[in-house]
C-alpha positions in Angstrom: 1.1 39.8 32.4 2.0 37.2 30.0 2.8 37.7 26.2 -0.4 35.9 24.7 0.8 35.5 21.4 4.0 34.0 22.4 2.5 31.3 24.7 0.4 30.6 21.6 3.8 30.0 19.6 5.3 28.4 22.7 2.3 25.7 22.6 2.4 25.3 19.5 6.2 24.0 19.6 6.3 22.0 22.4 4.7 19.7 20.3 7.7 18.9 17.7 11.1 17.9 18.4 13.7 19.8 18.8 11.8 21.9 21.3 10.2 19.0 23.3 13.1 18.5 25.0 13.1 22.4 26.0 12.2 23.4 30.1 8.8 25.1 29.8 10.7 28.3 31.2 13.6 28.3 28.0 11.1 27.6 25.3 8.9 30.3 26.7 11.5 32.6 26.4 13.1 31.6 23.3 9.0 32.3 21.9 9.2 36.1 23.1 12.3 36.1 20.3 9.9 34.6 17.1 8.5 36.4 15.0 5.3 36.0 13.1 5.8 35.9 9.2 3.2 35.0 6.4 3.9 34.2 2.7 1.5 34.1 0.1 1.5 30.9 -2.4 4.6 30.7 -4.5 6.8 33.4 -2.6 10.4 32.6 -1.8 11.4 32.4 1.2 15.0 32.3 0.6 17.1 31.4 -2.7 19.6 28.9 -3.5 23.0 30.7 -3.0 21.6 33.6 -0.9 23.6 34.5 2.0 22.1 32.7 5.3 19.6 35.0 7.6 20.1 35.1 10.6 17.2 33.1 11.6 15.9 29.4 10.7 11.8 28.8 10.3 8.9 26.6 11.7 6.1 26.0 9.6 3.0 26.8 11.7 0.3 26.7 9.0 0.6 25.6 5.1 3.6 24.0 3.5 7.0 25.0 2.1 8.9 23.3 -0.7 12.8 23.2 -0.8 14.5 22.5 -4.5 17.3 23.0 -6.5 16.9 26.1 -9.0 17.6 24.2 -11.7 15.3 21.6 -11.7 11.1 21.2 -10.8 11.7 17.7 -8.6 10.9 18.9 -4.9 13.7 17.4 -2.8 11.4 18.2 0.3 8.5 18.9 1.5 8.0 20.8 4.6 4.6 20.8 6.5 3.2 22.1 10.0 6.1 21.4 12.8 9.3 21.2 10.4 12.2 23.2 10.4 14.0 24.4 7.8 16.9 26.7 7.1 19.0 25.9 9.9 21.9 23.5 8.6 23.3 26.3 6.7 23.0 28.4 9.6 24.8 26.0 12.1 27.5 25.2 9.0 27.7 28.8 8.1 27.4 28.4 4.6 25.0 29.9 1.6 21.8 28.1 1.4 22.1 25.1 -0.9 18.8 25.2 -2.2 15.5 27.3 -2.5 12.8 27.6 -0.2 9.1 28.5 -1.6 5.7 28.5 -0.2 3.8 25.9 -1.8 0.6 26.8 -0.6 -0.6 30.0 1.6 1.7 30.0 4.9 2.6 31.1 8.2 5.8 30.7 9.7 7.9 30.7 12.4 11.3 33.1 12.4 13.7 32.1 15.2 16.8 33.7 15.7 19.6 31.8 15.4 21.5 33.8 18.3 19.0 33.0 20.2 18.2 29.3 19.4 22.0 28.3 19.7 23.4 28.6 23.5 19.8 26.3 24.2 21.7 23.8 21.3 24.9 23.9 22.8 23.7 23.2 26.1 21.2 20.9 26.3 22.5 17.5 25.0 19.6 15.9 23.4 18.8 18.8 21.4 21.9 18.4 20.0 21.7 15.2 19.1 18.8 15.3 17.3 19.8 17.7 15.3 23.3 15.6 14.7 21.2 12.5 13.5 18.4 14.3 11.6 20.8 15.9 9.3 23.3 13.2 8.6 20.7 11.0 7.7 19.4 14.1 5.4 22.6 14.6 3.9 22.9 11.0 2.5 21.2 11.6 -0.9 19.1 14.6 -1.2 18.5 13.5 -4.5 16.8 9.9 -3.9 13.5 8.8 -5.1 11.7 9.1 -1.8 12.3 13.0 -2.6 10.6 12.7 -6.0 7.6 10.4 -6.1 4.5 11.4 -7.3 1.4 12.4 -6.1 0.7 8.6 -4.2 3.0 7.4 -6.7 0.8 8.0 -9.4 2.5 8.2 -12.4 1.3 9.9 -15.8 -0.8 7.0 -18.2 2.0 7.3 -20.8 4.9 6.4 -18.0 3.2 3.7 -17.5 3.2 0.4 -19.6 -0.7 -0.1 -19.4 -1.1 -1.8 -22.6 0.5 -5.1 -21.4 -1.3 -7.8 -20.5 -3.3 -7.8 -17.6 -1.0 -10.6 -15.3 1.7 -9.2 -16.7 1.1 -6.2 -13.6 0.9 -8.4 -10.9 3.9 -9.1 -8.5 5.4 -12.5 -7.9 4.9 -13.7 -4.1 8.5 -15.3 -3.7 9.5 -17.2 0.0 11.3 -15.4 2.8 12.3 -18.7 4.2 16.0 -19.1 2.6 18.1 -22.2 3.2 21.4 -21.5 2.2 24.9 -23.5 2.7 28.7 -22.9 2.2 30.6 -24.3 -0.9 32.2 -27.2 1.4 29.0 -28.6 2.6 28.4 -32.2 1.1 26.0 -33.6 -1.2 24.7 -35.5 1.7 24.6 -32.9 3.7 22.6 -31.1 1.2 19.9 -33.9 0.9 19.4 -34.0 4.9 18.5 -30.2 4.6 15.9 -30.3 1.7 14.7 -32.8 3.5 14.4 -31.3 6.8 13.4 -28.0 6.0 11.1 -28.9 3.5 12.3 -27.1 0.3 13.6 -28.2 -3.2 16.6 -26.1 -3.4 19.3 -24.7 -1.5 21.1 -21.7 -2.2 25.1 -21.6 -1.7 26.7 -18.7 -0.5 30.3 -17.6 0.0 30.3 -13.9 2.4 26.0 -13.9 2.9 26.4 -13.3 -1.0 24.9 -15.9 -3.3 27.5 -17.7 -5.2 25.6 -21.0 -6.5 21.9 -23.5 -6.3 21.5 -26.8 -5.8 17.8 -28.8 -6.8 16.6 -31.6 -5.5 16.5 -32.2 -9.5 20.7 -31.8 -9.3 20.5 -34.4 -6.5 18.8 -36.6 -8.5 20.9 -36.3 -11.8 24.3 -35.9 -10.1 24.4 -38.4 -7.2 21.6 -40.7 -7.5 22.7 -41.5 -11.2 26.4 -42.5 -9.1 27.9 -39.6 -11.1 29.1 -38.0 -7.9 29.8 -39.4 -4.6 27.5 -38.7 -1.5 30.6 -36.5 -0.1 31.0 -34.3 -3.4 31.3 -30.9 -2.2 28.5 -27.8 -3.0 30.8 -26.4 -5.4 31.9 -29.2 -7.3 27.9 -30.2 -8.4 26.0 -26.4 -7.9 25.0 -24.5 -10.7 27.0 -21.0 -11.2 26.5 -18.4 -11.1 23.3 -18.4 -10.0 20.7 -15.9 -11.7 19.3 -13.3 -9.3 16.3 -11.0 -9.7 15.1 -7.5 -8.1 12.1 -8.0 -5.6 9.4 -6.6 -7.5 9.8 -9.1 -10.5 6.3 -9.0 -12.4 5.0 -12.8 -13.0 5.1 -12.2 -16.6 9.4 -11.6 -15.7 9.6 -14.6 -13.8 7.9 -16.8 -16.1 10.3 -15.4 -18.9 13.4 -15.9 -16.5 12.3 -19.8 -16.1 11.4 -20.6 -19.5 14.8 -18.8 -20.9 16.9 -20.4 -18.1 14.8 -23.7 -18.3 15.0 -23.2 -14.7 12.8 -24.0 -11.5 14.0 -21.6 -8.7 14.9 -18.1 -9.0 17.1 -16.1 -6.6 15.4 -12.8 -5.0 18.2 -10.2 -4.2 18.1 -6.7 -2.9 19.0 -5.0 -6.1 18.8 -7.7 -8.3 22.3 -8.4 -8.7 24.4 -11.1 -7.0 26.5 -8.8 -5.7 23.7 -7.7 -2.7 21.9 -9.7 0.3 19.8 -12.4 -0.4 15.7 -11.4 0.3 14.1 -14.5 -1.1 13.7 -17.6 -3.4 10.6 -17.7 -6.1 9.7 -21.3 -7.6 7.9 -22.3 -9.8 5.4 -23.4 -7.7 5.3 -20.1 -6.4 4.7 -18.8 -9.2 1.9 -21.3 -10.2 0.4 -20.0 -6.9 0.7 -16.2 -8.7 -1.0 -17.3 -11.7 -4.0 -18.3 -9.4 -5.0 -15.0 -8.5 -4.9 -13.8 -12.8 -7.9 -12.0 -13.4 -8.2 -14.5 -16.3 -8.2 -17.8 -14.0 -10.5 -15.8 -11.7 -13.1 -15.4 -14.4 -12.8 -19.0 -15.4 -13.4 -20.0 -11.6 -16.2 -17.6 -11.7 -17.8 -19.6 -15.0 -17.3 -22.9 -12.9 -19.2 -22.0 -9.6 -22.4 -23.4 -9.0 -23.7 -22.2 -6.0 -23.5 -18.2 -4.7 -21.3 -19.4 -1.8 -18.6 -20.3 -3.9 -18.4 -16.9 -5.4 -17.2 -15.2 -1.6 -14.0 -16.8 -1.6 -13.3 -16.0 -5.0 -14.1 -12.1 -4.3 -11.5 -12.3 -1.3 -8.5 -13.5 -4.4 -9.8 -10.2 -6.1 -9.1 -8.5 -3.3 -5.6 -9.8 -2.8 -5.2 -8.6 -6.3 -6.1 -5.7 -5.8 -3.4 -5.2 -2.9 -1.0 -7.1 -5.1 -1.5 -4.1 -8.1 -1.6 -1.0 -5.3 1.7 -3.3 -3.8 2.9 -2.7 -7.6 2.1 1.1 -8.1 -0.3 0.1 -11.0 -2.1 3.2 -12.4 -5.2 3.8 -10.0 -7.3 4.1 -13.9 -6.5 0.8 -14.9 -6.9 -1.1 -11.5 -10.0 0.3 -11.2 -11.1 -1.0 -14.9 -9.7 -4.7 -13.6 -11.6 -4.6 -10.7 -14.7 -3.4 -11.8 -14.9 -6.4 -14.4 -14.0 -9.0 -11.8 -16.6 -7.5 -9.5 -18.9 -7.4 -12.4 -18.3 -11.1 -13.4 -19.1 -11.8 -9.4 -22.3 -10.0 -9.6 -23.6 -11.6 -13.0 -22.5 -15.0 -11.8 -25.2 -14.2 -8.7 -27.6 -13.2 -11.1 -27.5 -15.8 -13.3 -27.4 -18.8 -10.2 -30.5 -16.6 -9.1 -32.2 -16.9 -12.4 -31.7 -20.6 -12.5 -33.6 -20.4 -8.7 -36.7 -18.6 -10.3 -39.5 -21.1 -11.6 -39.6 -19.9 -15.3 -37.2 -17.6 -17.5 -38.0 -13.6 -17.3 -41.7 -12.9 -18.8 -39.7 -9.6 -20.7 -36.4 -8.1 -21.6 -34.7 -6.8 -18.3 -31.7 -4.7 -17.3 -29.7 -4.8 -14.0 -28.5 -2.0 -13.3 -25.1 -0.5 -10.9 -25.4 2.6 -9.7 -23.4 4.7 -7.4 -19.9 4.1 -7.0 -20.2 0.7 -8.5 -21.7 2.5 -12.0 -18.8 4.6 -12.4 -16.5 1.5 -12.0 -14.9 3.3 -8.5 -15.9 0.3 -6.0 -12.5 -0.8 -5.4 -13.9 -2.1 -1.3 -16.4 -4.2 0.0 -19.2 -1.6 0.1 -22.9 -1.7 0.2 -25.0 -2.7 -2.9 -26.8 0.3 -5.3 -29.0 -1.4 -7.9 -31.9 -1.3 -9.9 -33.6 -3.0 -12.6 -35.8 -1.6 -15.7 -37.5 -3.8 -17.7 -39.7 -4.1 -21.2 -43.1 -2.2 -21.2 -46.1 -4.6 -20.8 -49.6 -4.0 -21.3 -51.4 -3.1 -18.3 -53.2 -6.5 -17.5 -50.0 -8.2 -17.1 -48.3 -5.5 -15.2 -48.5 -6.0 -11.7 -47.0 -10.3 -12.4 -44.7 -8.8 -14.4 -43.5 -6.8 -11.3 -43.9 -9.4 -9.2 -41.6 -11.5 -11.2 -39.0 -8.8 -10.8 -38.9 -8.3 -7.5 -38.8 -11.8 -6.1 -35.9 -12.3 -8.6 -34.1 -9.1 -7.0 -34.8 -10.1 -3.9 -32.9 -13.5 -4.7 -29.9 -11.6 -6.5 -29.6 -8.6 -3.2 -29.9 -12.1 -0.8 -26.8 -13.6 -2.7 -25.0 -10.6 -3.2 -24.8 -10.1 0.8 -23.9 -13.6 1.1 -20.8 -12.9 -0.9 -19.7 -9.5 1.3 -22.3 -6.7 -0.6 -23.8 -5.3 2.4 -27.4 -4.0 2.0 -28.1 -0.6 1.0 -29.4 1.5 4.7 -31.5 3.6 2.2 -33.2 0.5 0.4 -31.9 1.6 -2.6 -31.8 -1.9 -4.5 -33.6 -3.6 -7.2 -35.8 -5.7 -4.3 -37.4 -2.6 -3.4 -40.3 -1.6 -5.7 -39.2 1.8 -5.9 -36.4 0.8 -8.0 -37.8 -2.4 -10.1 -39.9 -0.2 -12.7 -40.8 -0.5 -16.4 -39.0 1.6 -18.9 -41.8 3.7 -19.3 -42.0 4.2 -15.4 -38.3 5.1 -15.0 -38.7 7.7 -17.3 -42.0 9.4 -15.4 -39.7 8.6 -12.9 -36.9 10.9 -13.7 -39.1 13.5 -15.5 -40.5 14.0 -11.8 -37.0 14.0 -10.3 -36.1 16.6 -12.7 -39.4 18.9 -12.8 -39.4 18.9 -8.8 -35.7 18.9 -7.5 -36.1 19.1 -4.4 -33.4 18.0 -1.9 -34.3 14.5 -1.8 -35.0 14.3 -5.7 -31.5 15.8 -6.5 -29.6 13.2 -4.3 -31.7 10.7 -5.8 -31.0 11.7 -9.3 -27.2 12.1 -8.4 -27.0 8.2 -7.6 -29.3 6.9 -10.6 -27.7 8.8 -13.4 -24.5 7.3 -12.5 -25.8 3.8 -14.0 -24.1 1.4 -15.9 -25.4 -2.0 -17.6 -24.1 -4.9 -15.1 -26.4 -7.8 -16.9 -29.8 -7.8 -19.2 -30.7 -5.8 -22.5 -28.7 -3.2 -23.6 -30.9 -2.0 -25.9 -33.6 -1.1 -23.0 -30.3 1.0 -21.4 -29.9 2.6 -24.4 -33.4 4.1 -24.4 -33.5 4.8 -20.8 -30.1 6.9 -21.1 -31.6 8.9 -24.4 -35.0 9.7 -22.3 -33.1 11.0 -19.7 -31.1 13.3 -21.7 -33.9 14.6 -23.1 -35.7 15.3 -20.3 -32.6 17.3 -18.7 -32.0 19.2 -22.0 -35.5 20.3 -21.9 -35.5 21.7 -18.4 -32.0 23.5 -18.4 -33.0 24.8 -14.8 -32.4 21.8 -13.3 -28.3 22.2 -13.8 -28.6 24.9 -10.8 -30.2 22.5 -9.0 -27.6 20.1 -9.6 -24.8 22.3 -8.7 -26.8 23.4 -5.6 -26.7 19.4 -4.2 -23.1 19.5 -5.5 -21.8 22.6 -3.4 -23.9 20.8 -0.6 -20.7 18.9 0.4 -18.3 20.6 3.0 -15.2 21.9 2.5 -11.6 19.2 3.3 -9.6 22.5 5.1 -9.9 25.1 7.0 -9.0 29.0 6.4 -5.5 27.8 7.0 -6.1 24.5 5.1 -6.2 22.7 8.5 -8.0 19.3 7.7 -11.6 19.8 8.8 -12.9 17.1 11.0 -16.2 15.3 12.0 -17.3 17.1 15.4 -19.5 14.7 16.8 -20.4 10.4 16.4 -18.6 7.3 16.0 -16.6 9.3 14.0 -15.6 12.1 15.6 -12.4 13.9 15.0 -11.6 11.1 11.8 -11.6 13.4 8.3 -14.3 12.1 6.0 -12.4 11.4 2.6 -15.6 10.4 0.7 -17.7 13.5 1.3 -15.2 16.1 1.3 -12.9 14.9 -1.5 -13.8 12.4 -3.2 -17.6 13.6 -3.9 -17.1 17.2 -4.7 -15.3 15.7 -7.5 -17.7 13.3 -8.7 -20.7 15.7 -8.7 -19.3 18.2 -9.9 -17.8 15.6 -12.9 -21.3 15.0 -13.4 -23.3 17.8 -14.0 -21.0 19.1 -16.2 -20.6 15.7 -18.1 -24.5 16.0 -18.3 -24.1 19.8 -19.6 -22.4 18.5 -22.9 -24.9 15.6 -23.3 -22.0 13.0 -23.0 -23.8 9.8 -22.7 -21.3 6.8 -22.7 -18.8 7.9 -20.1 -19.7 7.4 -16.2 -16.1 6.9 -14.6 -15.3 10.7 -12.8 -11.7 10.3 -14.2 -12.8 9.8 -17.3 -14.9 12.6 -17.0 -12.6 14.9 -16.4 -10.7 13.5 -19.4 -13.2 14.0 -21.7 -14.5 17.5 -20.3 -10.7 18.3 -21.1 -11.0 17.5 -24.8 -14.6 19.3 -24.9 -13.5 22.5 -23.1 -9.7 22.9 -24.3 -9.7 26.4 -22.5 -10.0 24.4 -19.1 -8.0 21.6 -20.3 -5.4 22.1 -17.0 -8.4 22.4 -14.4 -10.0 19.5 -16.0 -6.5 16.8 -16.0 -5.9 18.0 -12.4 -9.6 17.2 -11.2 -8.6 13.2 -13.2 -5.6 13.3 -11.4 -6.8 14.6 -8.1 -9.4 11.9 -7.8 -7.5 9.2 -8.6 -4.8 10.0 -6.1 -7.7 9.9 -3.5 -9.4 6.6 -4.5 -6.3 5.1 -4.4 -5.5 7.2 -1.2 -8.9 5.5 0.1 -8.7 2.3 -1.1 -5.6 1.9 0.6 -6.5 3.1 3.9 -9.4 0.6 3.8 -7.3 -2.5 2.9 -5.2 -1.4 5.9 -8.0 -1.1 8.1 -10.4 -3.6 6.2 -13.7 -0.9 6.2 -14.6 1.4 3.4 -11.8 3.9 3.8 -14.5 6.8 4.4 -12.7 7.3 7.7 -9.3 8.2 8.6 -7.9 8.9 11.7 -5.4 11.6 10.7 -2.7 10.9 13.3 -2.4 7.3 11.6 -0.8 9.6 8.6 2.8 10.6 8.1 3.3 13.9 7.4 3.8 13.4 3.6 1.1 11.7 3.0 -0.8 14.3 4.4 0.9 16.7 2.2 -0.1 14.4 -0.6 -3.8 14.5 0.5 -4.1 18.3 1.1 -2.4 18.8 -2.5 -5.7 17.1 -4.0 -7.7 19.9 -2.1 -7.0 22.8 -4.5 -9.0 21.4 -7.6 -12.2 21.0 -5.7 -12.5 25.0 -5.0 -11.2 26.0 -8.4 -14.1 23.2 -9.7 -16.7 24.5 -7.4 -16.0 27.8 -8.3 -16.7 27.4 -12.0 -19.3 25.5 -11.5 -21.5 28.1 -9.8 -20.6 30.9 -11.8 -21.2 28.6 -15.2 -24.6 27.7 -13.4 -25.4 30.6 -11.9 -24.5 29.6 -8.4 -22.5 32.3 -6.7 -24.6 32.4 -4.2 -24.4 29.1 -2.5 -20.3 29.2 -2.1 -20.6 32.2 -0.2 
């Protein structure tokens, strides 16, 4: 009868190299040798300068860090499938750093006795083992080993005060021309002229040495300075002035007006003394300065019809690649982009307006809500909006709302028309449900609040996310004061809140094994929105709500604030901010890859640190949740 346990272990590592290339017959009976071992969070598995066991490990479940005792940096990161702790065996040496669970784990002991004749003797076990750990050994220490969470860096490390174009990255040209110092002038002008370019760089060994212009041309040989057969050398400009590839526009445009220069040279490092990647001009650059938030808004202000708005919004979108591109602070792209999108949306409205045969009988408010509200719609998404408008007397009431709603549906038309998809619930200002009076928001939310049902609570979540996109912010104002009171009279409806917020399911499993959809279009994809990002947003919410804090809608800002308001949960707080940038950035770059929302992800399109990254977000949400329902009175509904 067979060992069940170790057929489960042999099944389990037939799936990761080395022991793919293992006969089913050795790796079943190299299995009967493991043994089983778990590790709670932060236990070390073995320390820097401890004598070798005489075993190596798999990671079956959970993750284990590797690092050098005397620093915090993790130089690795190992996740389900890796081995560790076997160079030092196969060297025979002391282990040369320290290996500690970083979250809950189960692992795989092997015995090296066991595990070596199968090395020795099959060939391409051996050579993966020969090329895995040279290329290891290069430079433990390298960046790759210490970015942050999705490179997401702490506000302060960041320069975030600069000026907005300052972030973006210069788009330089790949397509290099390049000659040897002997090559003539006339040579030279043949090539510019064939290829199309206005400079040619001169290199001696595929290193850059020198640049000629068309503008050198012109000055040196036309004038009759130099003869047509003048050689490269004699007429370039040296050295020539090289830059590192992710040169920031504001750089470039220094580097030109300093050097009073056209052309810049793109190398590897920076310096002249690596390969050549590209050539930025200064028409590139022009081309750069196109897609400044600045210009963009001014194109915005010029448009005259809604049509010319869409192309615009795709430049915004190759903005927002251009910052992710750049490692731009998630917090700050997001503020850039909501603006932009902002601008687009008023520009709609106010073409809309124009359509409409008379100006707006009251003072009005357009409102975005949902993810647009708390300035987190970095993707094309579908639209969430809602107007409120002045109080009229009840004669004039029902052409007031008329008004209202032909206009919305006008602005919902033109915001499809430039990539806003409609709302599948009807939750837009066209539909009548959410084109109301001031007065009528607020018996509105009174009856969300004194009835919170299911459907009342989900409603509730989306509209008290609102922010002012266009109209009277006075009406706002009013609207946001009623609605505080309202809650702070009927303190029962926080448990309510929490209840919808607990609603959403978990991201992992027991053994924090991502937790997939089990059915639909979407079957075995994880589902970033609802199980990450959301439990953070609700939770964000009710608690912002709970201290009454009226100006503040952004979740990262939430947390930021709740972090000043409740010192004692300070750390909690700045984790949850930090967690849920991560993931909207996380998200916003899956869906630029896959041009859709993002919600999605097919989990074997990840590498293993990035899911590593993603599960190390995961830990806020249950230590949120958990407060939460015990602050609310909600034990209950976790269990």
């Amino acid at each position: 009868m067979k060992n069940t346990i170790s057929q489960r272990v042999a099944d389990f590592l037939k799936s990761f190299p080395p022991f793919t290339f293992l006969q089913q017959r050795d790796l079943e009976q190299l299995s009967e040798q493991i043994s089983i071992v778990y590790k709670e969070k932060d236990a070390v598995i073995f320390a820097e300068n401890d004598k070798t066991h005489d075993c190596f490990y798999v990671v079956h479940k959970g993750a284990v860090a590797l690092k050098k005792s005397h620093t915090s940096d993790i130089l690795d990161m190992c996740d389900e499938g890796d081995i560790f702790g076997l160079r030092p065996l196969l060297a025979q040496e002391n282990y040369v750093m320290e290996a500690r669970a970083y979250e809950e784990s189960i692992l795989y002991s092997i015995p090296i006795a066991i595990f070596k004749p199968f090395a020795q003797e099959n060939k391409a076990i051996g050579n993966f083992l020969i090329e895995s750990y040279a290329s290891n050994t290069k430079n433990p220490y390298s960046d790759i080993h210490k970015d942050n969470l999705y490179g997401e860096l702490l506000e302060h490390e960041k320069h975030s005060d600069k000026e907005i174009f300052d972030l973006q990255p210069v788009k330089y040209s790949k397509k290099i021309v390049t000659c040897s110092r002997l090559t003539t002038a006339k040579q030279i002008a043949q090539l510019l002229t064939e290829k199309k370019v206005g400079a040619i760089l001169i290199v001696d060994e595929n290193l850059p040495v020198g640049i000629i212009t068309d503008k050198d041309l012109r000055n040196k040989i036309v004038t009759g300075e130099f003869p047509i057969t003048t050689p490269a050398e004699t007429i370039m400009t040296s050295p020539v002035l090289t830059y590192p590839k992710k040169l920031t526009v504001t750089e470039a445009q220094m580097a030109m007006m300093k050097g009073n220069i056209s052309y810049l040279c793109i190398t590897k490092d920076g310096t002249p003394n690596t390969k050549l990647v590209g050539v930025l001009s200064k028409h590139d650059l022009m081309l750069t300065l196109g897609n400044n938030p600045a210009v963009l808004i001014k194109a915005l202000k010029r448009v005259r019809k809604i049509k010319e708005i869409k192309p615009i919004r795709a430049r915004i979108t190759q903005l927002l690649q251009g910052y992710l591109d750049q490692n731009i602070p998630m917090q700050l792209i997001a503020k850039i982009i909501t603006e932009l999108n902002n601008a687009c949306i008023t520009r709609v409205i106010e073409i809309s307006m124009k359509k409409m045969s008379g100006p707006p009988p009251v003072r009005f408010a357009w409102l975005a809500l949902g993810s647009q509200g708390r300035s987190e719609q970095m993707l094309h998404t579908d639209q969430d909006n809602a107007i409120v408008y002045e109080n009229v007397s009840e004669d004039l009431s029902a052409e007031t709302k008329s008004f209202f709603l032909r206009f919305a549906v006008l602005v919902n038309k033109g915001l499809l028309h430039i990539g806003y998809d409609y709302c599948p619930a009807e939750m837009m200002a066209s539909n009548r449900k959410w084109c109301l009076s001031l007065d009528d928001w607020k018996d509105q939310v009174q009856y969300w609040v004194t009835n919170p049902g299911k459907d009342e609570v989900l409603l509730s979540f989306i509209f008290f996310d609102y922010s002012l996109t266009y109209g009277d912010s006075k009406i706002v104002n009013e609207l946001s004061e009623s609605i505080f009171e309202i809650v702070k009279e009927n303190p029962d409806f926080y448990r309510h809140l929490v209840s919808g917020a607990l609603q959403n399911p978990s991201p992992t499993g027991f053994f924090r094994q991502f937790l997939v959809e089990q059915n639909g279009v979407n079957k075995d994809q994880f589902d970033v929105k609802r199980r990450a990002l959301m439990p953070l947003t609700d939770a964000a919410r009710v608690l912002i709500l709970s201290h009454s804090v009226k100006s503040i809608s952004n979740t990262a800002e939430r947390f930021e604030k709740l972090a000043d308001l409740e010192p004692q949960n300070s750390e909690l707080f700045l984790s949850c901010a930090y967690s849920f940038k991560a993931l909207l950035k996380f998200r916003t770059k899956q869906g630029l890859l896959h041009n859709d929302s993002g919600q999605f992800i097919a989990l074997e399109t990840l590498s293993k640190t990035e899911k590593i990254k993603l599960k190390s977000t995961f830990k806020t949400i249950k230590e949120l949740q958990e407060l939460i329902s015990i602050r609310f009175n909600n034990a209950n509904i976790l269990g």
